[in-house]
Backbone bond lengths (Angstrom), bond angles and torsions (degrees), N, CA, C in turn:
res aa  C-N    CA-C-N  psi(-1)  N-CA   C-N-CA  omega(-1)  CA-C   N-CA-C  phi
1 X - - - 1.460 - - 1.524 109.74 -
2 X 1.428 111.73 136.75 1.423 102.54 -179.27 1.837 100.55 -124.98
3 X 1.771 88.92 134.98 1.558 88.72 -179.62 1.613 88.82 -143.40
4 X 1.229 99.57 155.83 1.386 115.65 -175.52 1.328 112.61 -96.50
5 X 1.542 135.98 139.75 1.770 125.47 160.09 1.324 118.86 -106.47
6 X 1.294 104.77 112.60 1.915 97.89 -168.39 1.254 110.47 -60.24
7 X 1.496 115.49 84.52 1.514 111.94 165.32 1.675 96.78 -153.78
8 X 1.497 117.85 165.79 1.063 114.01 165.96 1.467 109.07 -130.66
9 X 1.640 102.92 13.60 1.678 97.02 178.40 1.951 109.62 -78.95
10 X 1.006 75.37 137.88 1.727 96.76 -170.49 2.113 96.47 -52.11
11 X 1.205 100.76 -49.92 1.594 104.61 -178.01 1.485 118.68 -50.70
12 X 0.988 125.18 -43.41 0.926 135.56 -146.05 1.916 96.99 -93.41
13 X 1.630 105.65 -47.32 1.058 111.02 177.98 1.626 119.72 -71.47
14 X 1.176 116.03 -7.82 1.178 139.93 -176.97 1.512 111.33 -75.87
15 X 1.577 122.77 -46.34 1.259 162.90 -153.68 1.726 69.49 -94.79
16 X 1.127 113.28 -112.82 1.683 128.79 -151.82 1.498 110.61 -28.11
17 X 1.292 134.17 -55.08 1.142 148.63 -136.45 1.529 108.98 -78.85
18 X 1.637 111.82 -29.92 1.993 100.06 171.04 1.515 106.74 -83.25
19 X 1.720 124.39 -10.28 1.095 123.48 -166.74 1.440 98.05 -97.51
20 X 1.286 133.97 16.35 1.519 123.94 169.38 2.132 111.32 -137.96
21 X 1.631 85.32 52.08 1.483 83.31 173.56 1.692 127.32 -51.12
22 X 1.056 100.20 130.76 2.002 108.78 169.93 1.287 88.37 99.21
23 X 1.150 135.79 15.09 2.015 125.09 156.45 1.255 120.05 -134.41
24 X 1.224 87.48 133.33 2.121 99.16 -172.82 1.559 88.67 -86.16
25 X 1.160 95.78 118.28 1.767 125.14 165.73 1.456 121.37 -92.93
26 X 1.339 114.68 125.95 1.375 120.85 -122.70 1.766 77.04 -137.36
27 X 1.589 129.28 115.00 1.369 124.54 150.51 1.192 116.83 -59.72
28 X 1.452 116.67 175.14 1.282 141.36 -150.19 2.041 73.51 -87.29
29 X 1.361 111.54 -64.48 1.453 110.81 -175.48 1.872 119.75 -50.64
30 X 1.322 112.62 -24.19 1.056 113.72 -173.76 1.809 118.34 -73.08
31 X 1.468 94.14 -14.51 1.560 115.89 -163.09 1.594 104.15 -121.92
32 X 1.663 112.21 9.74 1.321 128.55 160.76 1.242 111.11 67.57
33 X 1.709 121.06 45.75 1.010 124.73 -167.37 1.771 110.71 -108.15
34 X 0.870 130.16 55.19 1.871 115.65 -166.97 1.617 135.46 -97.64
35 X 1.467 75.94 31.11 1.811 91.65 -178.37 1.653 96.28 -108.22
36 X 1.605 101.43 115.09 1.744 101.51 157.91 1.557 126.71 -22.45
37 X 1.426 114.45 117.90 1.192 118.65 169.02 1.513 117.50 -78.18
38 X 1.632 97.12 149.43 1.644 92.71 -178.13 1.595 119.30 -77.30
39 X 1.128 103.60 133.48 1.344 122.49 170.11 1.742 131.90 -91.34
40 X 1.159 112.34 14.24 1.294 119.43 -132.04 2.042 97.09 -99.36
41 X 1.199 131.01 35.77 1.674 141.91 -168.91 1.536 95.73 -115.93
42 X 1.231 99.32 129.76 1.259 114.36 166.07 1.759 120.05 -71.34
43 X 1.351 105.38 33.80 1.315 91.37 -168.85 1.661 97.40 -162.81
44 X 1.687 131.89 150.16 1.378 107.86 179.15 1.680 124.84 -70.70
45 X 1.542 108.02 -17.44 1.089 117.22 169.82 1.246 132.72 -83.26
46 X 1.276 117.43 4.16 1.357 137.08 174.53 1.521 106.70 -93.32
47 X 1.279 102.47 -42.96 1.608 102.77 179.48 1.334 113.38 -56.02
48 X 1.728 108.52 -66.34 1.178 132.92 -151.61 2.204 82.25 -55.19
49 X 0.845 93.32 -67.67 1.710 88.82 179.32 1.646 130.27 -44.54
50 X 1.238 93.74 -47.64 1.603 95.73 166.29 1.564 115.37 -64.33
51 X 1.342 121.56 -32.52 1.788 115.12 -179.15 1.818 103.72 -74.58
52 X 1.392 115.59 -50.53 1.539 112.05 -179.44 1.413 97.68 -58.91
53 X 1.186 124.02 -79.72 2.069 117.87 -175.14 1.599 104.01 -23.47
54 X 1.354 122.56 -20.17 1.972 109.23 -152.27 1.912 81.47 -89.59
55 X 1.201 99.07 -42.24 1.505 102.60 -174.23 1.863 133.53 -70.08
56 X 1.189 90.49 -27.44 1.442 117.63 174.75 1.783 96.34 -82.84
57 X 1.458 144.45 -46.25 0.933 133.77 -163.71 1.887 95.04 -80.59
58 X 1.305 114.62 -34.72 1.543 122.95 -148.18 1.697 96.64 -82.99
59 X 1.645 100.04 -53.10 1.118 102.03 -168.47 1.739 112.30 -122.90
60 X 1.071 117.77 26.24 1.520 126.13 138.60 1.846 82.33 73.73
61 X 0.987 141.30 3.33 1.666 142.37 175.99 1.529 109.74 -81.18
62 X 1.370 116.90 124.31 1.844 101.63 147.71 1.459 118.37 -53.94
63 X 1.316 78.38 142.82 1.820 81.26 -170.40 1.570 93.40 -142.44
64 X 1.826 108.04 165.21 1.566 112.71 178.86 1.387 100.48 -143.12
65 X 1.092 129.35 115.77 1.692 129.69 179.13 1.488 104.67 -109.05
66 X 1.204 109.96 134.06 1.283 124.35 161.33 1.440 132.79 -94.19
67 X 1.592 148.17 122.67 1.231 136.34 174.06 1.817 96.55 -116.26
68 X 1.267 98.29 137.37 1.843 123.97 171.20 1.244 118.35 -105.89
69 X 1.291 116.82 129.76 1.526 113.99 158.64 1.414 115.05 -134.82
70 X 1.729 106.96 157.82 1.545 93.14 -179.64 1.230 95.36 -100.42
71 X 1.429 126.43 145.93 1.723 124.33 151.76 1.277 98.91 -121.23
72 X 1.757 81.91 135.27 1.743 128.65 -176.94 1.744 97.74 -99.64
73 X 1.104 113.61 125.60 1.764 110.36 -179.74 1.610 108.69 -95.16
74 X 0.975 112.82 -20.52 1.648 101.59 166.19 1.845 107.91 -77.65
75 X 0.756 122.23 -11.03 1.628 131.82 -167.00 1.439 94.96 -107.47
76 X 1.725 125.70 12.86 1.624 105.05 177.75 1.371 126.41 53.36
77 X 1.829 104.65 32.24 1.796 109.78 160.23 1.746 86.11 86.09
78 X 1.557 139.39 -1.00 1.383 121.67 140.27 1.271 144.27 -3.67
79 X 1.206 140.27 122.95 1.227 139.62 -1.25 1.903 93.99 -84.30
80 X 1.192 92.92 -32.48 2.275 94.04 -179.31 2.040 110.45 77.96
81 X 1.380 82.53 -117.13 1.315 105.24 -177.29 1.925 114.28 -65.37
82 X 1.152 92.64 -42.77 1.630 105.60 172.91 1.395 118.65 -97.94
83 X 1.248 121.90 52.26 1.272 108.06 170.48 1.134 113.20 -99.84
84 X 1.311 132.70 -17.34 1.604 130.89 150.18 1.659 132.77 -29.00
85 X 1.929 100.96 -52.52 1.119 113.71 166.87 1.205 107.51 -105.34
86 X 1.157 147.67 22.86 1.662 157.11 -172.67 1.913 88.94 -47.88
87 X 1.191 132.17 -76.77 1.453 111.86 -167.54 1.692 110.58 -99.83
88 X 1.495 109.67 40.23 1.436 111.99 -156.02 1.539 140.20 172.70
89 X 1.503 133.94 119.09 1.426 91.62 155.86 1.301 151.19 -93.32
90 X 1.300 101.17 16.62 1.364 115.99 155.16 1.270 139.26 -42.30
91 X 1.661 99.94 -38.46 1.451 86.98 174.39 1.443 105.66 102.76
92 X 1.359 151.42 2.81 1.229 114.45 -130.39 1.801 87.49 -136.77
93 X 1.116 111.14 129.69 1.613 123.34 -152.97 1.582 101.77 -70.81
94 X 1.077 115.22 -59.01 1.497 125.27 165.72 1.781 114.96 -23.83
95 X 0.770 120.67 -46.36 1.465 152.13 -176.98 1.201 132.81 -79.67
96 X 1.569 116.29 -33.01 1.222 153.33 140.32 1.459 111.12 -44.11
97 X 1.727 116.85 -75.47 0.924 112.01 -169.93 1.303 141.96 -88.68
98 X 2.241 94.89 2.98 1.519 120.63 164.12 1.422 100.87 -62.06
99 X 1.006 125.47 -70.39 1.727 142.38 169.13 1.506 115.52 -7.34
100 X 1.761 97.18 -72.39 1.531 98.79 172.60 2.028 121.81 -50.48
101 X 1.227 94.43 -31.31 1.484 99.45 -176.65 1.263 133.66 -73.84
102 X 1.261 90.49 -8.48 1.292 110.43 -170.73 1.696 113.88 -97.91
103 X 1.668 96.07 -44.64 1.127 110.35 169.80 1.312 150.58 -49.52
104 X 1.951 93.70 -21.77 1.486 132.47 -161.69 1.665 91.46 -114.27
105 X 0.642 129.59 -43.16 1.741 134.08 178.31 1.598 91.01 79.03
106 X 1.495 80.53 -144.69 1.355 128.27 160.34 1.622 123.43 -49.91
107 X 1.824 120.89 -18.92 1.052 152.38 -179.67 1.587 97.05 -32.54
108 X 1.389 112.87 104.65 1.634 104.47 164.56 1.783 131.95 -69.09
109 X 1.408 101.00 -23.64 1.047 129.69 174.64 1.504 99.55 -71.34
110 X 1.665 124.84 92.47 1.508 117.12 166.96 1.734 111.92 -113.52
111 X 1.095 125.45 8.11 1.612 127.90 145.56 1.029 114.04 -0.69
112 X 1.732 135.93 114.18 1.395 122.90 161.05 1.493 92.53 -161.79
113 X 1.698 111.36 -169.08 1.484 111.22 -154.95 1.460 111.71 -166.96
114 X 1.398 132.67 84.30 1.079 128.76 159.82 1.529 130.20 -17.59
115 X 1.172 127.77 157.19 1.666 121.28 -170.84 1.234 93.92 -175.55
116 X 1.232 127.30 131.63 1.432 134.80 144.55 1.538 108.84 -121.73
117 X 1.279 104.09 161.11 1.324 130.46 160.73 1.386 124.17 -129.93
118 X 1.996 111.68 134.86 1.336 101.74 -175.56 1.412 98.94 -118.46
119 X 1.502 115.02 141.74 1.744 108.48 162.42 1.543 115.79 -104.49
120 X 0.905 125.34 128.42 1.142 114.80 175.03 1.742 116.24 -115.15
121 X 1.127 128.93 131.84 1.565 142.62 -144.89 1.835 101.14 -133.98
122 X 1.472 110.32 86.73 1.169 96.43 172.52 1.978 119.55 -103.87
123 X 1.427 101.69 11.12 1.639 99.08 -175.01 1.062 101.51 -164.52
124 X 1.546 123.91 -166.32 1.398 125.89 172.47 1.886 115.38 -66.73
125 X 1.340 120.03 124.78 1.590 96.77 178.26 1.351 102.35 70.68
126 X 0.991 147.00 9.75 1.488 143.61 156.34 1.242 133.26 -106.23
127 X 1.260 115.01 90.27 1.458 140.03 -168.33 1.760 139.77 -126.59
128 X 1.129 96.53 116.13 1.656 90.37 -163.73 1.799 119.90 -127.49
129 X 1.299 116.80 121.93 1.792 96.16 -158.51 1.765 86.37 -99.08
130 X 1.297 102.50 -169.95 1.428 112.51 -175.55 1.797 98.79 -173.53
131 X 1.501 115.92 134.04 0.897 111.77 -163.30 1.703 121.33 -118.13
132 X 1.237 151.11 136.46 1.568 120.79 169.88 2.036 99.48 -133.55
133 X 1.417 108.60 173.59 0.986 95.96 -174.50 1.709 87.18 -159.19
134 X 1.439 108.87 165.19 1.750 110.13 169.66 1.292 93.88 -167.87
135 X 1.476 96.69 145.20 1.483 110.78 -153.65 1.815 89.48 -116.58
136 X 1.643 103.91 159.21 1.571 108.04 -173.32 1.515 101.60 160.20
137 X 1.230 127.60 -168.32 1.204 148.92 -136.28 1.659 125.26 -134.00
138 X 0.949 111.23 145.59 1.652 111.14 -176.44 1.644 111.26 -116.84
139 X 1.444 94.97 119.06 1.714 111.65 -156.98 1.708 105.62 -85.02
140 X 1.096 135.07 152.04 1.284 147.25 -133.35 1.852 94.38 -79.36
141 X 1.771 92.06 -51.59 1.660 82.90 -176.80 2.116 90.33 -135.78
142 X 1.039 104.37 -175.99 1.593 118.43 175.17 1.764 109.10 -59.56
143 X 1.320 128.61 125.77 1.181 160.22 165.96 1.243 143.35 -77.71
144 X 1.381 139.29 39.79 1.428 127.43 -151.12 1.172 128.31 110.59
145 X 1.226 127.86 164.80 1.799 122.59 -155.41 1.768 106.89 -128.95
146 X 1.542 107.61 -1.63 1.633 113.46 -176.57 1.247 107.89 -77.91
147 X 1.292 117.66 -145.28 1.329 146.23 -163.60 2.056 105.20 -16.45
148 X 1.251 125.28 -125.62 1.366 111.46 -124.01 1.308 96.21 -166.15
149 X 1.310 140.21 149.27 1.854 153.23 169.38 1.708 85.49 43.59
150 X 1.268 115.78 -133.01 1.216 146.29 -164.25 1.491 107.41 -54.91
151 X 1.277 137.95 21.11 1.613 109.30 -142.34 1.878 82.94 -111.12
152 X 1.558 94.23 -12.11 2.041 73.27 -168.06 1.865 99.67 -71.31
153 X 1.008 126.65 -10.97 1.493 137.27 -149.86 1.723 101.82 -117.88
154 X 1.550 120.59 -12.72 1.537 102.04 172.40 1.384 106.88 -111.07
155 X 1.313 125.76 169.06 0.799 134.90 -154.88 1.232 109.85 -156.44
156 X 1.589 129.14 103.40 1.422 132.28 -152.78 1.432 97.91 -86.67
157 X 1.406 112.67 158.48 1.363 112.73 -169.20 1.521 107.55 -104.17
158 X 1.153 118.70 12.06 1.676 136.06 -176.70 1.435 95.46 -109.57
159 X 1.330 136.03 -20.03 1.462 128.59 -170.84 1.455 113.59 -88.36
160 X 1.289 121.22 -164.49 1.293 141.42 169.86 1.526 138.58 -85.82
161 X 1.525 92.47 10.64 1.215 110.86 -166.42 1.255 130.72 91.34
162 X 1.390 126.37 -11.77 1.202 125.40 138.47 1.216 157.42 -73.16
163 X 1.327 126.10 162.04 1.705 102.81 -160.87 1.753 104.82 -95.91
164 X 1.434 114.12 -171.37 1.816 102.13 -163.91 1.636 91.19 -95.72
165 X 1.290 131.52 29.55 1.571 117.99 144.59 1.270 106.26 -110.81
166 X 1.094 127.83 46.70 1.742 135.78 175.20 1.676 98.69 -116.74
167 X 1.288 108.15 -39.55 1.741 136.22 -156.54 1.490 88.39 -89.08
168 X 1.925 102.83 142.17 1.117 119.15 154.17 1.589 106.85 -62.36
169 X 1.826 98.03 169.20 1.498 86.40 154.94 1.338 150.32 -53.61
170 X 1.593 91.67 -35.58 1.837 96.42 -172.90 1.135 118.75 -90.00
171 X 1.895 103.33 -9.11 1.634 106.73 151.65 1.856 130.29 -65.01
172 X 1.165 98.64 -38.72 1.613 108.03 157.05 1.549 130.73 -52.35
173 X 1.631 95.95 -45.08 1.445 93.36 179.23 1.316 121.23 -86.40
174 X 1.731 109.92 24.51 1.251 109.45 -172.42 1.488 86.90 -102.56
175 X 1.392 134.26 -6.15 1.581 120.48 -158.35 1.440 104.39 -150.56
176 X 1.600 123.13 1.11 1.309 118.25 175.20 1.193 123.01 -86.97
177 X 1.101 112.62 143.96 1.743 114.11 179.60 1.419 112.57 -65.85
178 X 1.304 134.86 -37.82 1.538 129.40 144.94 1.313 115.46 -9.24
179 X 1.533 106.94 -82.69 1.795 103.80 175.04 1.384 120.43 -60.63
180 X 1.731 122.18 -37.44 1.479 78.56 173.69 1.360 128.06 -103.34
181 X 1.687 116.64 44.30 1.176 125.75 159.74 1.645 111.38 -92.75
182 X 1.304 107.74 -17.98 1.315 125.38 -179.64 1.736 87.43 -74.94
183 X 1.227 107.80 -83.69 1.429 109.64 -170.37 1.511 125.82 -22.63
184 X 1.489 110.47 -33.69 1.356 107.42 165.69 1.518 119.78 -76.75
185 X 1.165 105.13 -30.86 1.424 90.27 178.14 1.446 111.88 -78.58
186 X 1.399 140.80 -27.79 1.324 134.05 129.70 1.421 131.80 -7.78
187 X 1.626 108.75 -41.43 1.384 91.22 168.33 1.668 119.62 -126.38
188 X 1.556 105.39 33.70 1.205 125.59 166.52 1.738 107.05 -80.06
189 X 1.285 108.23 -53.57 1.255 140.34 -167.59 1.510 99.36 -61.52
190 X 1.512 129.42 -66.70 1.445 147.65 175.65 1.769 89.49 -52.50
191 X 1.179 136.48 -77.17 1.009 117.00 177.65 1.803 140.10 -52.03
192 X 1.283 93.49 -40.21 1.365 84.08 -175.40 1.510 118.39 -98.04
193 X 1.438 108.03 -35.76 1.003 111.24 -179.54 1.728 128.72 -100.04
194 X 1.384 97.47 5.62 1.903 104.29 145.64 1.876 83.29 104.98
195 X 0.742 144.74 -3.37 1.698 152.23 -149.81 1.543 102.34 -71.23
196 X 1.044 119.14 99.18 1.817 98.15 173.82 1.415 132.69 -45.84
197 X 0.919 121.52 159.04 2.179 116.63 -177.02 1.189 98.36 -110.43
């Protein structure tokens, strides 16, 4: 089965790809796509839907987009929707997660909560979200050299006290909301669409 994930960040695709055995996963580049997708929904599920629909209309592919946010509860559900561009549009993770730290001070209250949302768009009118989330903590300063955006600074509340750039991958994908937003669509896919697991 071939489905595409509108992303071309290497991390992310890195992350997804042992968790969707029996489908060739297809970048946004692989399917000759290199024009920024719109992002433009006030909401993560708005996104994640609006980037798969741009691709499915453009380039006639099933496609599954994901949008993440972290919410910080002393920060009023902070950075959310923008935590990508949270200090920027650049983009630039470092920067991001100076921002948050700054923002939070001294804040004893470090409560916050990963979330993704995936849409996945395989036809006209055919649309399906899937959701995961993991709840945990925001660590005083940056942690570790793994994973990706936010990961030296959260701190899953199922772990050991470390944050998910401490963690291998397949330690991450045992507790990130990524996978088990992935995971549902795993068994959307196994079910409906005949896919082996």
């Amino acid at each position: 089965m071939r489905l595409c994930f509108a992303s071309n960040n290497a991390h992310k695709l890195d992350e997804i790809r042992p968790l969707l055995p029996g489908v060739q996963l297809l970048s946004l580049a692989d399917i000759g796509c290199h024009e920024e997708l719109p992002e433009t929904q006030p909401t993560l599920e708005g996104n994640a839907r609006q980037k798969a629909q741009y691709v499915w209309d453009h380039y006639g592919v099933a496609c599954f987009a994901d949008d993440t946010g972290l919410e910080v509860d002393a920060l009023g559900g902070e950075p959310g929707v923008y935590s990508a561009r949270y200090a920027g549009p650049e983009r630039e993770a470092a920067a991001n997660v100076a921002k948050l730290l700054h923002e939070l001070g001294a804040q004893p209250d470090r409560r916050a909560r990963f979330r993704t949302v995936i849409s996945l768009v395989s036809g006209p009118g055919d649309a399906h979200a899937f959701s995961g989330e993991v709840g945990g903590s925001i660590a005083a300063a940056p942690i570790g050299q793994s994973g990706f955006g936010y990961d030296p600074v959260f701190v899953p509340n199922e772990s050991d006290g470390r944050t998910f750039a401490e963690m291998t991958l397949g330690e991450k994908n045992m507790l990130s909301h990524r996978a088990r937003a992935v995971a549902g669509l795993v068994d959307f896919l196994s079910l409906e669409l005949g896919m082996g697991s």
